[in-house]
VOKE-836166 format. One record per residue: residue in three letters; residue number from 1; x, z, y of N, C-alpha, C in turn. Coordinates in Angstrom, 2 decimals. Example, Ala and Ser with C-alpha at 12.3 -4.5 7.8 and 13.67 -1.06 7.14 Angstrom:
PT   res     n       n_x       n_z       n_y      ca_x      ca_z      ca_y       c_x       c_z       c_y
PT   ALA     1     13.19      7.80     -5.69     12.30      7.80     -4.50     13.20      7.80     -3.30
PT   SER     2     12.85      7.08     -2.25     13.67      7.14     -1.06     12.90      7.87      0.03
END
This chain:
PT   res     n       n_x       n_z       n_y      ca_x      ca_z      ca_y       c_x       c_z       c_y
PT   UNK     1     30.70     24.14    -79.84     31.75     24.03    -78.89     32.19     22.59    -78.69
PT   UNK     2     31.91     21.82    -79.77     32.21     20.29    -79.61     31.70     19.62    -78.67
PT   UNK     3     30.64     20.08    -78.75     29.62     19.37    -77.27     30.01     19.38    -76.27
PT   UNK     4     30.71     20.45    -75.72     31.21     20.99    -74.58     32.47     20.38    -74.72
PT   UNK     5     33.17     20.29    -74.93     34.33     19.61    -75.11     34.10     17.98    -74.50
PT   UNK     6     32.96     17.10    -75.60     32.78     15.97    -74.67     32.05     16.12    -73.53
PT   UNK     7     31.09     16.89    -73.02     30.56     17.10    -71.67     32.16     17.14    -70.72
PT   UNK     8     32.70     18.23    -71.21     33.60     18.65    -69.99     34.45     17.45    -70.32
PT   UNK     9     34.96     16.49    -70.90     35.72     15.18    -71.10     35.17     14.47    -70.19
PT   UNK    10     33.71     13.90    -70.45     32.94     13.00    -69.78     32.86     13.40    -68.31
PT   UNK    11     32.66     14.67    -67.57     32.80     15.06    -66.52     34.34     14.93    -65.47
PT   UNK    12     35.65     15.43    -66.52     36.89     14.83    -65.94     36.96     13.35    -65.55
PT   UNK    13     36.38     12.53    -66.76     36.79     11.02    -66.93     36.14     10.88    -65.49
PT   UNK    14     34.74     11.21    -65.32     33.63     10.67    -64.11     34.26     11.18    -62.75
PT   UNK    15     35.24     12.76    -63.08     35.54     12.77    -61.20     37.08     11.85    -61.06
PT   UNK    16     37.75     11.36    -62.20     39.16     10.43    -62.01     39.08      9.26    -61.93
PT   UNK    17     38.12      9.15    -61.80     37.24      7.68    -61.85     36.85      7.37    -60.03
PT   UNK    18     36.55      8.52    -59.98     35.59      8.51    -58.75     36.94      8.39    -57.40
PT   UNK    19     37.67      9.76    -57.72     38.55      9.65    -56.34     39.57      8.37    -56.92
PT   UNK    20     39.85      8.30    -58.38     41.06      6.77    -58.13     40.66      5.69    -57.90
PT   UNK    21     39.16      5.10    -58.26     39.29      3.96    -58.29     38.46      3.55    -56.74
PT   UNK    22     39.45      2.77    -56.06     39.08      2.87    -54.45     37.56      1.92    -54.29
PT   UNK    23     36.84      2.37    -53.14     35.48      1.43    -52.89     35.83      0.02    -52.40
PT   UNK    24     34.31     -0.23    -53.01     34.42     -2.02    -52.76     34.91     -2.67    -51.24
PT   UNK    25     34.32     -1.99    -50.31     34.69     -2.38    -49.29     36.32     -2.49    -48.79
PT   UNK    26     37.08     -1.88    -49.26     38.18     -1.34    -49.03     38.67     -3.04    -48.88
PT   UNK    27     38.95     -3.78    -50.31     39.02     -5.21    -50.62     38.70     -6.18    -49.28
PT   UNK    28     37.76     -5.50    -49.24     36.79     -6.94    -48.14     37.62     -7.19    -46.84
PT   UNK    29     38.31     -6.50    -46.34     38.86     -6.50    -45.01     38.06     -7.11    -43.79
PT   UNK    30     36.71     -6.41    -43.71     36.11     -6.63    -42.61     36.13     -6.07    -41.58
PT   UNK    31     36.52     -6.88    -40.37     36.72     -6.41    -38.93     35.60     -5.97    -38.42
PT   UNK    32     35.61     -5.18    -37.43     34.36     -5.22    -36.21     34.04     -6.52    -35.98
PT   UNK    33     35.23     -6.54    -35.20     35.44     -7.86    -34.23     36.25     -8.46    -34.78
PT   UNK    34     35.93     -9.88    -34.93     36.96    -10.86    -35.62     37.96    -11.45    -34.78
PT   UNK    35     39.25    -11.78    -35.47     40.29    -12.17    -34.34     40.05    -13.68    -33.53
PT   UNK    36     38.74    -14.56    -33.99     38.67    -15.59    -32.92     37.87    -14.92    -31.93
PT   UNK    37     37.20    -13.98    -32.35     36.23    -13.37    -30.99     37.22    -12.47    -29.86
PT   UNK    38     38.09    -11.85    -30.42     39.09    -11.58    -29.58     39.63    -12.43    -28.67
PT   UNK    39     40.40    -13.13    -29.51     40.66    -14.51    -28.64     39.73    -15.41    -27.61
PT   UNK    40     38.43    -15.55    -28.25     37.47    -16.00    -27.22     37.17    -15.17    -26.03
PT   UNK    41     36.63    -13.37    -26.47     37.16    -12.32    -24.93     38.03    -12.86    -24.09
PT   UNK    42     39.35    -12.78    -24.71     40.47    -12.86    -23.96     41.11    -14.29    -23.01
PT   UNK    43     40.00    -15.23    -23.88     39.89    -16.51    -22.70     39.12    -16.15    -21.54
PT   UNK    44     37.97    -16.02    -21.83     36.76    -15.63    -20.99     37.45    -14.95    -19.54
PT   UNK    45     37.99    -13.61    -20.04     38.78    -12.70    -19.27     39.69    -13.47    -17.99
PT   UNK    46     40.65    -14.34    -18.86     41.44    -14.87    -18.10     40.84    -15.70    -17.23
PT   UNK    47     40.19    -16.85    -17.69     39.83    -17.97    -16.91     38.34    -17.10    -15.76
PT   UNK    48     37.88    -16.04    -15.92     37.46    -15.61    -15.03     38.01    -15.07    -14.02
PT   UNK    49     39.30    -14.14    -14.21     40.53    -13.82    -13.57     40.96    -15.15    -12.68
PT   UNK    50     41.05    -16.29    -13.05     41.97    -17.73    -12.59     40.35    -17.83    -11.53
PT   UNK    51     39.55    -17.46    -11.74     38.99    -18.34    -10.92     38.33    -17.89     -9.70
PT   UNK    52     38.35    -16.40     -9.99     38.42    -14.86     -8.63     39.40    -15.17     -7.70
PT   UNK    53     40.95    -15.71     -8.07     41.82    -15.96     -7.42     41.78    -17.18     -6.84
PT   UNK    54     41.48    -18.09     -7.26     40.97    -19.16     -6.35     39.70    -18.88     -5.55
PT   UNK    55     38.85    -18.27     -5.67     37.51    -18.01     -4.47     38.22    -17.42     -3.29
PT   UNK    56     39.59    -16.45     -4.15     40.27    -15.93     -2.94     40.91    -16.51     -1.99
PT   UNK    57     41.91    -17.32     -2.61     42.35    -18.20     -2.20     42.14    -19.33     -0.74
PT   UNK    58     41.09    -19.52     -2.03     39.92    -20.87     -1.00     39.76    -19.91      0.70
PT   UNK    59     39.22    -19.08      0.31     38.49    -18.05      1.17     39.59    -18.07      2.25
PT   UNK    60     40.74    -17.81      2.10     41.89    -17.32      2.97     42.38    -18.63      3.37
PT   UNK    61     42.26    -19.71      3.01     42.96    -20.84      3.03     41.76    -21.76      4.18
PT   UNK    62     40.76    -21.40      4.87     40.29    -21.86      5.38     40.48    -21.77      7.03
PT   UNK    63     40.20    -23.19      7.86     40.93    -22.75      9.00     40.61    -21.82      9.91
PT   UNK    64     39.49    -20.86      9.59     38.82    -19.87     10.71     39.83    -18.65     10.02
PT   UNK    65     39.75    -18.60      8.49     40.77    -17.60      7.91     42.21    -17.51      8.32
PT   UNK    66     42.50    -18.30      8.11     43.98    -18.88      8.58     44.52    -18.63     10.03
PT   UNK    67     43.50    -18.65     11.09     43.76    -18.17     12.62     43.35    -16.79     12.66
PT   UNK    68     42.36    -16.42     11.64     42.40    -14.60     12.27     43.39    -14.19     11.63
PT   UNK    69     44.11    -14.30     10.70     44.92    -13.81     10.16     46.22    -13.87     11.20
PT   UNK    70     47.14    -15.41     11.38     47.69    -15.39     12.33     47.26    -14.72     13.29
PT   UNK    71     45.99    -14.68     14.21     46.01    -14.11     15.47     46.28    -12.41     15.43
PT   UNK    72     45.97    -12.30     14.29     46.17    -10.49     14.39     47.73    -10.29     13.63
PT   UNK    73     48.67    -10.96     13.15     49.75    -10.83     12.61     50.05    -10.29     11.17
PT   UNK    74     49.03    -11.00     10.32     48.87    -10.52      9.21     49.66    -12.16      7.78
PT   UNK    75     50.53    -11.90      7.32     51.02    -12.81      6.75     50.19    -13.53      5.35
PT   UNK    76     49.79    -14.47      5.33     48.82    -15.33      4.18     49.47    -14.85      3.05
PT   UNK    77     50.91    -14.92      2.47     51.74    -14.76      1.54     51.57    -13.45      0.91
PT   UNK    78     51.67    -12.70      1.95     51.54    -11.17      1.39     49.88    -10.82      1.01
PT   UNK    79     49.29    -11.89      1.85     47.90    -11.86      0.84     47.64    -12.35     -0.16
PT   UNK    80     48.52    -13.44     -0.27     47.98    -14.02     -1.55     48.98    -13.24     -2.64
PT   UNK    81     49.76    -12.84     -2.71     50.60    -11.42     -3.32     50.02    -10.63     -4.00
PT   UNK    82     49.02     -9.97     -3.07     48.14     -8.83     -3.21     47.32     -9.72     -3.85
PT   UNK    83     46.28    -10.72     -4.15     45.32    -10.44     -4.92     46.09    -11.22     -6.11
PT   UNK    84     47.28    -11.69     -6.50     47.48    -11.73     -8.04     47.58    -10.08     -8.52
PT   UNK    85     48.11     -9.44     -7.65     48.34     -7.74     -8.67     46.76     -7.32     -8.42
PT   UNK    86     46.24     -7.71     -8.28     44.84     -7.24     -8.14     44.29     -6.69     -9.75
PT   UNK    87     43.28     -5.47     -9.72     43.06     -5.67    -11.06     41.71     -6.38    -11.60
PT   UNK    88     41.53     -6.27    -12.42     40.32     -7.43    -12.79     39.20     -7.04    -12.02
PT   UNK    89     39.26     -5.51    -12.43     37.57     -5.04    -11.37     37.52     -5.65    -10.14
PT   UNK    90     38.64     -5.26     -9.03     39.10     -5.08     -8.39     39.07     -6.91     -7.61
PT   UNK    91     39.68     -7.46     -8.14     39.18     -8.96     -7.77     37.96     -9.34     -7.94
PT   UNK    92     37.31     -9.23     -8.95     35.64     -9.63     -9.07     34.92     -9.10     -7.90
PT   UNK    93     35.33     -7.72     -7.72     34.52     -7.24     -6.56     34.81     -7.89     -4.88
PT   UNK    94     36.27     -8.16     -4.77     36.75     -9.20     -3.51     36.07    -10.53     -3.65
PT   UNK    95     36.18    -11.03     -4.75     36.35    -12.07     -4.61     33.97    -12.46     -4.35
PT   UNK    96     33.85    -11.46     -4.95     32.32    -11.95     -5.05     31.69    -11.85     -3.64
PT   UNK    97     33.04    -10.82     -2.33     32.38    -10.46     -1.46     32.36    -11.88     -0.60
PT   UNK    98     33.87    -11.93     -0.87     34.06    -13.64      0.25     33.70    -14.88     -0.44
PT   UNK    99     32.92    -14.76     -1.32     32.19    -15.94     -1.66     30.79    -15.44     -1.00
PT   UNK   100     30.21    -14.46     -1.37     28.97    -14.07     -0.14     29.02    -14.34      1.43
PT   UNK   101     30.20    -14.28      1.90     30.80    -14.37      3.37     30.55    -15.60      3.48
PT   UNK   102     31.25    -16.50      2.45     31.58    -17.98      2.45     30.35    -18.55      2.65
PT   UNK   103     29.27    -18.47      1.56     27.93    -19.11      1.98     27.42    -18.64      2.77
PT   UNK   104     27.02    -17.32      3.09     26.35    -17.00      4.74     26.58    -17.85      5.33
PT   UNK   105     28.42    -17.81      5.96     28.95    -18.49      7.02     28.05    -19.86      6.80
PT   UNK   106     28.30    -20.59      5.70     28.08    -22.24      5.83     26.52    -22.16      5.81
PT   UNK   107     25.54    -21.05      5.46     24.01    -21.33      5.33     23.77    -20.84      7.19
PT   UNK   108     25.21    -20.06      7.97     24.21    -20.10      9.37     23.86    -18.81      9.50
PT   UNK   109     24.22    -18.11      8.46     23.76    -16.48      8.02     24.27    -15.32      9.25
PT   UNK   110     25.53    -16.12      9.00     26.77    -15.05      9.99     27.60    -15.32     11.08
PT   UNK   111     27.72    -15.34     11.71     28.68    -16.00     12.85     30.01    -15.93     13.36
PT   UNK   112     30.53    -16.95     14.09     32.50    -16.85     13.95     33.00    -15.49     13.72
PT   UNK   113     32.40    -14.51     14.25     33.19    -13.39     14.83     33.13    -12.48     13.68
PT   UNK   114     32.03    -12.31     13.09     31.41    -11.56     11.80     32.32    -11.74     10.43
PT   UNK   115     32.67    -13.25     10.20     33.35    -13.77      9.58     34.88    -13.27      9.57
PT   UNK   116     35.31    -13.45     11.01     36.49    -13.08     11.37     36.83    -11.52     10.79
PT   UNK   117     35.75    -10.66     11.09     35.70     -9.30     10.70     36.01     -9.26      9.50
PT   UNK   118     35.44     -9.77      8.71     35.37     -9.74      6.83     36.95    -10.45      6.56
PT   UNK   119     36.98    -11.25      7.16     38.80    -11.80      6.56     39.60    -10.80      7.05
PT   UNK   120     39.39    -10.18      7.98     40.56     -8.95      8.06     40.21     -7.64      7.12
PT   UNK   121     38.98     -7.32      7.56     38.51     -6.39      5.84     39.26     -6.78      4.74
PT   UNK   122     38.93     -7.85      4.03     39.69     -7.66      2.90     40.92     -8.21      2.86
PT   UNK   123     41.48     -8.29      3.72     43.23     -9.05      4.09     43.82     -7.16      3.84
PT   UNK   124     42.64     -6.71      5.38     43.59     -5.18      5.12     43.37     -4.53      3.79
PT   UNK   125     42.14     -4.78      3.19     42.40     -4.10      1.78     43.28     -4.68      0.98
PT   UNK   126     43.51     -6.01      0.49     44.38     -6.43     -0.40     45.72     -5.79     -0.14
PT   UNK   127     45.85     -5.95      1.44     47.37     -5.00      1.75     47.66     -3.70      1.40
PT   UNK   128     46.89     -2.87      1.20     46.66     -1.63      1.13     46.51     -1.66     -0.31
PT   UNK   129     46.02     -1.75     -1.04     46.15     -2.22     -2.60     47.35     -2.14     -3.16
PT   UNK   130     47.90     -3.50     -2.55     49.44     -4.07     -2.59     49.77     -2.58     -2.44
PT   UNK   131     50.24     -1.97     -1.09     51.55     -1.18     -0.83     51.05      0.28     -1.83
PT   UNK   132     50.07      0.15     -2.23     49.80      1.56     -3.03     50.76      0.90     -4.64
PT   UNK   133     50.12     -0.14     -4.84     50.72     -0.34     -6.82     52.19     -0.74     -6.41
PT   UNK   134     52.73     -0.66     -4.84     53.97     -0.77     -5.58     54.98      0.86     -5.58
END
């Protein structure tokens, strides 16, 4: 019966052992993702954000932009409004269109009127955007 006694000892000791004493990893405090890589995302993010809004910008701020807009009664302000609440998708996808517009136009691609079309396209979408998120 002695035997059994240290078996069943040695067997308690081995499962109080097991669930108390916590795993190695536990110590290590390893992230997925480390907090400079976060931080580096979260530059990336932004300064890609900063710079959608300037293509937009640019885009609207030019003088063929600038007269269709006036000529059809559409205010610059309330455009440029609309693409800061813009959301990230949401600008990348504007902004990549009127940079496509932009070089056509200057490679000869597209012509006054075509152009004119696309600045009210996305003038009326940014507006429409706008009056929905608010």
């Amino acid at each position: 019966m002695q035997v059994w006694d240290k078996v069943r000892t040695l067997i308690a000791c081995f499962f109080v052992f097991l669930f108390v004493a916590p795993p190695p990893n536990v110590f290590a405090q390893s992230h997925v993702v480390s907090p400079s890589e976060l931080q580096h995302a979260n530059v990336a993010a932004s300064q890609a954000r900063e710079k959608n809004i300037q293509i937009l910008n640019n885009f609207f701020s030019t003088p063929l932009a600038q007269k269709a807009l006036r000529d059809h009664h559409i205010n610059a302000e309330q455009v440029k409004t609309a693409t800061v609440r813009l959301s990230d998708a949401e600008l990348a996808k504007l902004a990549a269109r009127a940079d496509k517009a932009q070089h056509d136009f200057a490679a000869g691609a597209i012509a006054d009127h075509l152009l004119i079309l696309i600045v009210l396209a996305i003038a009326a979408i940014l507006i429409i955007v706008l009056a929905v998120k608010l």
